[in-house]
N, C-alpha and C positions, 0 to 999 in steps of 0.2 A: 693463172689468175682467172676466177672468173667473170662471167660476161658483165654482170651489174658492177664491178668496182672498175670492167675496161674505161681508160678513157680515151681511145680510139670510137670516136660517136661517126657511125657513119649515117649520116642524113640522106644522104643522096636521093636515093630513090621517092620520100618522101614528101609531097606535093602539096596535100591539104593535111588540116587541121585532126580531124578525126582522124586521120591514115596517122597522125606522129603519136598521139593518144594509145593507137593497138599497138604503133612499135614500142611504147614506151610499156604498158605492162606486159606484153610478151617479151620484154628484155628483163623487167625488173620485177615482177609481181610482188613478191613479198616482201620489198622495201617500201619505207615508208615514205607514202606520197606528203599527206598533210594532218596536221596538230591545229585543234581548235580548241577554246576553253568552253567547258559547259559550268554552269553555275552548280552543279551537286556534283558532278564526277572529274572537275579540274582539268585540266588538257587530256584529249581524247586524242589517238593516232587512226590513222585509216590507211593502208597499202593500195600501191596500185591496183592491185588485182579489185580488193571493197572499191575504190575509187569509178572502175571500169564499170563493173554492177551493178553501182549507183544511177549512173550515167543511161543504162541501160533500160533502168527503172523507170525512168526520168523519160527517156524517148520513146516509150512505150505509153505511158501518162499523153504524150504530144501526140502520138499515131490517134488518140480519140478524138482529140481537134479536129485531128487532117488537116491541118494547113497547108497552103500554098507553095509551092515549091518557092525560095525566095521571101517568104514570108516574115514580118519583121515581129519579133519575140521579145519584147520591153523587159526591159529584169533591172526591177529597183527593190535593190537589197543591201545590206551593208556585206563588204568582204566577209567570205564564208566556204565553206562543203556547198552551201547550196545556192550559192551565186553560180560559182565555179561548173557544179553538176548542171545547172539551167545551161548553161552557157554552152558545155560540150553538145548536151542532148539536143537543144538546137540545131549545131554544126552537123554532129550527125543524121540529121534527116533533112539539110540541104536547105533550113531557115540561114535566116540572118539575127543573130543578135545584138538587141538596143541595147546597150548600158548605157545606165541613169545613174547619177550619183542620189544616193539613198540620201541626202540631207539635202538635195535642190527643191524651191519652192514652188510647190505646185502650178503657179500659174507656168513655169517652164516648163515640166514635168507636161503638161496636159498640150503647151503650144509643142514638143516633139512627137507627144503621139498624133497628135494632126497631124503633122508635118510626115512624120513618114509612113503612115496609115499601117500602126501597127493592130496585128492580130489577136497578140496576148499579152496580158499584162500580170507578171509577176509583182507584188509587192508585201512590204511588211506587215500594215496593221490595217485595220478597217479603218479607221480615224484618216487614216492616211488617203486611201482612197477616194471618202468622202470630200476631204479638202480637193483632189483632183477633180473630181468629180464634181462639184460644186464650181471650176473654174465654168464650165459650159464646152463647149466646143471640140469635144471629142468626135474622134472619126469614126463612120457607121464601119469602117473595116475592124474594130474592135468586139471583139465574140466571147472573149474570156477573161475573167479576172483571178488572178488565186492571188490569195491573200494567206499569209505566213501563217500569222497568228488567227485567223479568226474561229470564233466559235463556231465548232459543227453543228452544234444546235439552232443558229443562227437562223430566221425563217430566207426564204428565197425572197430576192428583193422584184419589185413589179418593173420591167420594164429594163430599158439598158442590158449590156452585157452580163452573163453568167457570172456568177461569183460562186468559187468554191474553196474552201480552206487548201493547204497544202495538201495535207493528208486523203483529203478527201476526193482530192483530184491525182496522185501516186494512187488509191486502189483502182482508181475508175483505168488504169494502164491496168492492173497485176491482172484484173478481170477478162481483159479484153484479148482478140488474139495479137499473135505478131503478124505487123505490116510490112508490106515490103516495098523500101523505099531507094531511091537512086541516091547514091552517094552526093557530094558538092566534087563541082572539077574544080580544078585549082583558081581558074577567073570567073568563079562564082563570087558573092559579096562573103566574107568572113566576121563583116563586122559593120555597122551603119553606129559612127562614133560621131557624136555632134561635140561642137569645140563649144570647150566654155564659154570663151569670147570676151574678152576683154572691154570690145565696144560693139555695140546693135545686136541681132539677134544669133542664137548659133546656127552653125549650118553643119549639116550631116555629111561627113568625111564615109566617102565608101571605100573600104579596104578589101580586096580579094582577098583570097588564101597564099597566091602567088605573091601580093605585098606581104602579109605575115611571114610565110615563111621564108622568105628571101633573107627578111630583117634578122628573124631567129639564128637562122646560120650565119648570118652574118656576124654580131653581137656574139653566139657561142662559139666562133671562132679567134676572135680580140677577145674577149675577159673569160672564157673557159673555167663556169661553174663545173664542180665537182657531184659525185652521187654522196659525198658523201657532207656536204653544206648543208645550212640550214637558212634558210630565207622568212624576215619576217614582214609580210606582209601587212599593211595600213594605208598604204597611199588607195584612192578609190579605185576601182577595178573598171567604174566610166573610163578613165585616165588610159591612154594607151602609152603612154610610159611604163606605166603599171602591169596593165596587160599581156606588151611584149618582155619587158627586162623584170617581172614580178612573176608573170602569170604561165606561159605559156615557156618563157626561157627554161623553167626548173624543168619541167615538164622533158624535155631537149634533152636536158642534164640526169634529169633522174636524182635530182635536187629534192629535199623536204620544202614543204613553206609552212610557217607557221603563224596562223592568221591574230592581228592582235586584237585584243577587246576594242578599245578606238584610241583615239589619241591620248585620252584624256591618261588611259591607261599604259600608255607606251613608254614610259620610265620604267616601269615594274616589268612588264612583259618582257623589254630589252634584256633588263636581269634575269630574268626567269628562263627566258627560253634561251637567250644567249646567242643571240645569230651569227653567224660566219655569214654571212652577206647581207646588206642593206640595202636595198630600193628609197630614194629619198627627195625632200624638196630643201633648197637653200632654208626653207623658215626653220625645218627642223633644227639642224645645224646653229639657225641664228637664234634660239631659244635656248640650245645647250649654252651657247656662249655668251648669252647676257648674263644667262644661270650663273657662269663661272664669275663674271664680272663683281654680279651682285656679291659675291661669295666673299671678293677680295676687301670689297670695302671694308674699311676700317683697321686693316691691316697691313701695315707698310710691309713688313717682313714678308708675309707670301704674298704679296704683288710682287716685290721683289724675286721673287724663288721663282715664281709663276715665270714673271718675262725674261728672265735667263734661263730660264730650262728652255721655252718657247724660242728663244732666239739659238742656244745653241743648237735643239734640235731643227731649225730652220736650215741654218748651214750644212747640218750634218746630211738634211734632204739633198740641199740644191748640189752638196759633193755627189750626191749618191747620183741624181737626174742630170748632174754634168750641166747645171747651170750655174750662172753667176751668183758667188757667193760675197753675201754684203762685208763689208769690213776685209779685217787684217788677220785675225783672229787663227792662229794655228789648227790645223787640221786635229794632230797629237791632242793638244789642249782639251777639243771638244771630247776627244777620244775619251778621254780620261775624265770629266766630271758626271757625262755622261750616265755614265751607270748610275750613280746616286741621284741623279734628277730623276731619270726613269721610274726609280722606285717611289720619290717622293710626288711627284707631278703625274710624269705620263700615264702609270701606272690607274692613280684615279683616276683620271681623266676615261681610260679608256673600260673601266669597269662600269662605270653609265651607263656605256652601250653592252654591257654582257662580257668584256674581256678576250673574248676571242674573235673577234669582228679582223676579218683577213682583207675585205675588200667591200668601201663603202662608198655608192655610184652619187652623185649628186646631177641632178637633171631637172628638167623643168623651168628655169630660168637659172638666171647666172649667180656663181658664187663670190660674194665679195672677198677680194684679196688679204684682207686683214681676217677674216674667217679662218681661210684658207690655209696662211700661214701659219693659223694659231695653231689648229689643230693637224695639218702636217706636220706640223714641227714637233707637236707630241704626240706626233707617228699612230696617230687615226689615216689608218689608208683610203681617203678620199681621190677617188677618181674623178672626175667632172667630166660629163657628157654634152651631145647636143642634141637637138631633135625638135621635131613638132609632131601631131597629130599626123599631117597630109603625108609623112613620111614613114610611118607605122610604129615609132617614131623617129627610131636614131639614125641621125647623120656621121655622128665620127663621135667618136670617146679617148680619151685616154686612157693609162692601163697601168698597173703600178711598176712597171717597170720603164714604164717612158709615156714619164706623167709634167707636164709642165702647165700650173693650176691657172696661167693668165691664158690660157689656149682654151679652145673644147677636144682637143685633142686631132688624129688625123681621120679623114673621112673612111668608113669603113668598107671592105673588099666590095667592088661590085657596086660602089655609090660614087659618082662624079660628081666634081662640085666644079665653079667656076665664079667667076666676077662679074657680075653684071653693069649696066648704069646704074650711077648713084650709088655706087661700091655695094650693090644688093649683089648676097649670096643665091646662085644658082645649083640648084640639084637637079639628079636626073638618074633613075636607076630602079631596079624592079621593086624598089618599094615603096613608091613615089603611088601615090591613090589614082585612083580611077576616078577619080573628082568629086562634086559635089551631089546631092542629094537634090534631085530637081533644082538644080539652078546651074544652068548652060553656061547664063553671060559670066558667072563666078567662076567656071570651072577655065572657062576660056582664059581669061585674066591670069587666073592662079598658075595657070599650065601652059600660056605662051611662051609658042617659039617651040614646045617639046621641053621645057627645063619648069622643075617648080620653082617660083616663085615664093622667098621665103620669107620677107620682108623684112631683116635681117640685114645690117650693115657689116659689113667685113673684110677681113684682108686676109692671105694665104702667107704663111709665115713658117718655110723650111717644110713644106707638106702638111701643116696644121691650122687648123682655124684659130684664126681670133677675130670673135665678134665685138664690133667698134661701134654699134647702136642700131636703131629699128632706124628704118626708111620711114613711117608715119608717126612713130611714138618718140619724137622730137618735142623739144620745148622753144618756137623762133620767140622772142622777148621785143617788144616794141621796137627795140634801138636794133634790132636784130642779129641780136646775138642769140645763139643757140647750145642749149643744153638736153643731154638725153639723161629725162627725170628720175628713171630705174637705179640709173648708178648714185643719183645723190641719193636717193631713198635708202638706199642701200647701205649708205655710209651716216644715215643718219641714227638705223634701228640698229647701229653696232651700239650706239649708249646704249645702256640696259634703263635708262629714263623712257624711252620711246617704243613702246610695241608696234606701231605701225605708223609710215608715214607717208602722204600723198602731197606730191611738190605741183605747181602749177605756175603761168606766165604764160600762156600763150598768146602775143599780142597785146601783154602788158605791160608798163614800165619794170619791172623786177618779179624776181621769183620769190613766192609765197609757199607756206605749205603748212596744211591740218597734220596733227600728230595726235595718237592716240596712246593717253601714258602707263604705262606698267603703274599696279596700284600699288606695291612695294616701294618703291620710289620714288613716286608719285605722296603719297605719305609723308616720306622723312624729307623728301622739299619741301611741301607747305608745311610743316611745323616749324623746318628751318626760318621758313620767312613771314611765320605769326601767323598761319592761316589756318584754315578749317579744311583739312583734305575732303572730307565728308559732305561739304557744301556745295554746289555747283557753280557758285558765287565766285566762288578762288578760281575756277577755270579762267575767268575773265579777268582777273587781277593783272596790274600794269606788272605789280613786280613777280608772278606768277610766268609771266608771255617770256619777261625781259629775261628771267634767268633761262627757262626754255631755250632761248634765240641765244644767249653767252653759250651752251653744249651744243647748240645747232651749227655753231657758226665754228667749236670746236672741231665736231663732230666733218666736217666740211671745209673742214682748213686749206684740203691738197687743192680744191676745188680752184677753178677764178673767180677770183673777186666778184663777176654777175651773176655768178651760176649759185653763189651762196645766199639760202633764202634771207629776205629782210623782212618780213611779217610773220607770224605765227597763230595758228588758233587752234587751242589745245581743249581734248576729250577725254573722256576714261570711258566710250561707248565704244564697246569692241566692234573690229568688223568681219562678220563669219559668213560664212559660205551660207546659211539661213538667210543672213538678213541681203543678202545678193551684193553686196561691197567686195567680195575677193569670190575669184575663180575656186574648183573644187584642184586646182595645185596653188593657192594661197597667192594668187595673183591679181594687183588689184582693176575692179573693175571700175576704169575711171568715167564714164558716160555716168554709172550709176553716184558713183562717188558725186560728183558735179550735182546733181540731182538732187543728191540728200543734202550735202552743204552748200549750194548758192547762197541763197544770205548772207552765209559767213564767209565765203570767199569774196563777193560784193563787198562787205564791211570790212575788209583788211585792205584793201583798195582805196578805202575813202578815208581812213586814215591818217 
């Protein structure tokens, strides 16, 4: 057998980041590392060995800087060859790199380079720059700018940091000689990752090389990618979910990845490039399946077909996972319809994603159970992980062979967990960060006692987690009663009526909550009830709210009776990671959310 198809990986020796890069194209060179699409020449491949040479090209480009040993290297770029190439050639001359999520809004974008006085700043377009640049308050440790796209013709600008296009700052390396520079040791910084944050400002997670690859082995030893997978990368490469189980995992594996055009394009790319692995966030998944939703209406007969395939192959899981199977329903029975469902149901189902999709991770926040079911049942091999940022990021995954989708699975080799007060999940294990980025009293907090603090409510269940709510992202209700608003949210954007929904009550008589509606849907209700979908007016309509609040209250039946919302105030203004309403893993940001609709959440109160 030879060495590139061994799967006997031995890492061992392996410490830092660059050191798993030379074992990985001295083991595999002319397998192919990564597939991007170019607009004239269609998906381009590149092997490790092009990959390494790139990279080299690239750190050669950074010896003209001469930057600081430890030095922070900003790269806001969208997933690419040349994210990915900034990012190694960084590592190897013993910087630290910033990733930035390439669609964050400049006043963020300019409050991180202050924040952690970066040296260089990678980005896409002059336009872009300018918006940063125009916030104010950039740090004098800033010396460089390269800008992707900009014209080389372009005059030099007066004043401020250097600006040079891409291209023009790769010759200014090919020119020059080779420097010689100290490697990173393993508890050097690997990475200065600021978290999107949900609420106040983000803080810069420092991840060693000893947290990376602790995590790497650990992750490729539970879900054991192949050289011979294909990985399609979308989720942003800021994201250190992404990172580790997208980025750096194949890498390990000797994995392809295949980067997508962006979201918008990730239906077609899924087909097109057909991934055996998927890196993922719940919204994905909850898109695919309002999709299927909408799809049914109007059709008794495959709604029908649809929730018997769905339920048989539910059972057929929980035999397989040796969990409780719902019903009566013979084992044989399912045996035998089986096959004909498969070819009518799963079968599509599972060609959306490309058809050969062997193992697909969900992470980032949690997967709702009726998700879950749907599409385990028609044997989309959904795994569900756990993790945050401070942890590089995974805590414990599941794995398809001992997978139970209401857990996160068991915590992985080498990561301890425990129960803290107030049932708060405790970790503690080489992956665990080296804290915060100038902020002492944060890091203390975070890291008391020696165990991270994860914020994270939970219980240990047969070796496996299940998390049972946040410790601060609680909803207490006047009367004090208490809801954690993630799971109603969650059960509300299962209607394919609802694109997104933020629930609220803290210290109010009941639970309220803004939804924002799918315009397909959205449509065929207000016609339904005389109204003008296209008016703003109909947002506000009594029998607009009321019928909303009849699928809300559907939608949140399992719910009790307090936790189910009683007001409603409905939108078709989406909330994107632009306009700063959801995190860059489609999480929402409620400080901001609050922000943008106070009035409206004021007037559903008075009432």
């Amino acid at each position: 057998m030879s060495t590139q198809h061994s799967p006997a990986l031995d890492l061992d020796p392996v410490r830092t980041l660059p050191e798993l890069l030379r074992w990985r194209v001295a083991r595999s060179p002319d397998a192919e590392a990564y597939r991007e699409h170019d607009d004239t020449r269609g998906w381009v491949s590149w092997t490790w060995r092009d990959f390494g040479d790139r990279v080299e090209r690239c750190a050669a480009a950074l010896d003209v800087l001469a930057p600081a040993r430890g030095a922070r290297i900003a790269i806001l770029l969208p997933n690419g060859l040349d994210a990915v190439t900034l990012d190694q050639a960084a590592l190897a001359r013993g910087c630290v790199p910033l990733p930035m999520h390439a669609l964050d809004n400049p006043l963020s974008i300019a409050y991180i380079l202050a924040d952690s006085g970066a040296e260089l700043l990678v980005t896409q377009t002059e336009a872009q720059w300018q918006a940063i640049a125009g916030c104010g308050a950039l740090p004098a440790t800033l010396r460089q700018v390269v800008i992707r796209e900009r014209d080389e013709g372009a005059p030099a600008a007066a004043g401020g940091p250097e600006r040079l296009s891409l291209a023009q700052w790769l010759a200014r390396g090919h020119a020059a000689a080779p420097a010689a520079v100290e490697p990173p040791h393993e508890d050097d910084l690997a990475a200065l990752v600021y978290t999107s944050g949900t609420t106040g400002k983000p803080k810069g997670v420092m991840l060693s090389h000893r947290n990376v690859m602790a995590n790497v082995k650990a992750v490729l030893a539970r879900i054991a990618p192949r050289p011979d997978d294909v990985f399609l990368s979308f989720l942003p490469l800021s994201h250190t979910f992404e990172r580790t189980a997208g980025y750096y995992l194949p890498i390990a594996a000797g994995s392809t990845v295949a980067f997508a055009r962006s979201t918008q394009h990730l239906p077609e790319d899924l087909k097109t490039v057909r991934p055996t692995v998927l890196i993922s966030v719940p919204r994905i998944y909850e898109r695919v399946f309002v999709k299927l939703q909408t799809m049914l209406e109007g059709s008794a007969l495959k709604k029908r077909l649809f929730e018997t395939a769905q339920s048989v192959g539910w059972r057929r899981f929980c035999r397989e996972q040796k969990l409780p199977v719902p019903g009566s329903v013979p084992a044989a029975w399912d045996a035998l319809v089986w096959p004909l469902l498969a070819r009518r149901v799963s079968a599509p189902l599972q060609a959306q994603f490309g058809g050969r999709l062997r193992l697909a991770v969900s992470g980032g926040a949690a997967l709702s159970a009726p998700i879950a079911r749907c599409f385990l049942g028609l044997g989309l091999p959904i795994v569900q992980g756990y993790g945050m940022t401070e942890s590089t990021p995974v805590i414990s995954c599941n794995t398809p062979e001992d997978n139970d989708p209401a857990t996160v699975g068991r915590p992985l080799d080498g990561v301890e967990v425990c129960i803290g007060d107030n049932r708060e999940l405790l970790v503690r294990g080489a992956n665990v960060m080296r804290g915060y980025w100038n902020r002492p009293e944060d890091t203390a907090r975070a890291l008391e006692g020696g165990w991270l603090h994860t914020g994270d409510q939970a219980s240990l269940d047969g070796g496996r987690i299940r998390i049972v709510g946040r410790v601060k992202e609680i909803i207490v209700t006047a009367t004090g009663e208490k809801i954690a608003p993630t799971d109603l949210e969650m059960a509300i954007v299962a209607d394919p009526l609802f694109e997104s929904a933020w629930a609220f009550g803290d210290n109010r008589p009941f639970i309220a909550c803004i939804v924002v509606l799918a315009a397909g849907p959205w449509e065929r209700l207000a016609r339904s009830l005389g109204l003008d979908p296209a008016d703003p007016a109909s947002l506000q309509a009594h029998a607009a709210r009321e019928a909303a609040l009849v699928r809300i209250r559907a939608a949140t039946a399992a719910f009790p009776h307090y936790a189910q919302p009683r007001a409603v105030c409905l939108t078709t203004e989406p909330w994107t990671i632009e306009s700063t309403m959801i995190t860059p893993t489609l999480k929402l940001k409620r400080n901001n959310l609050e922000s943008r609709y106070g009035e409206q959440v004021e007037a559903l109160y008075r009432r």
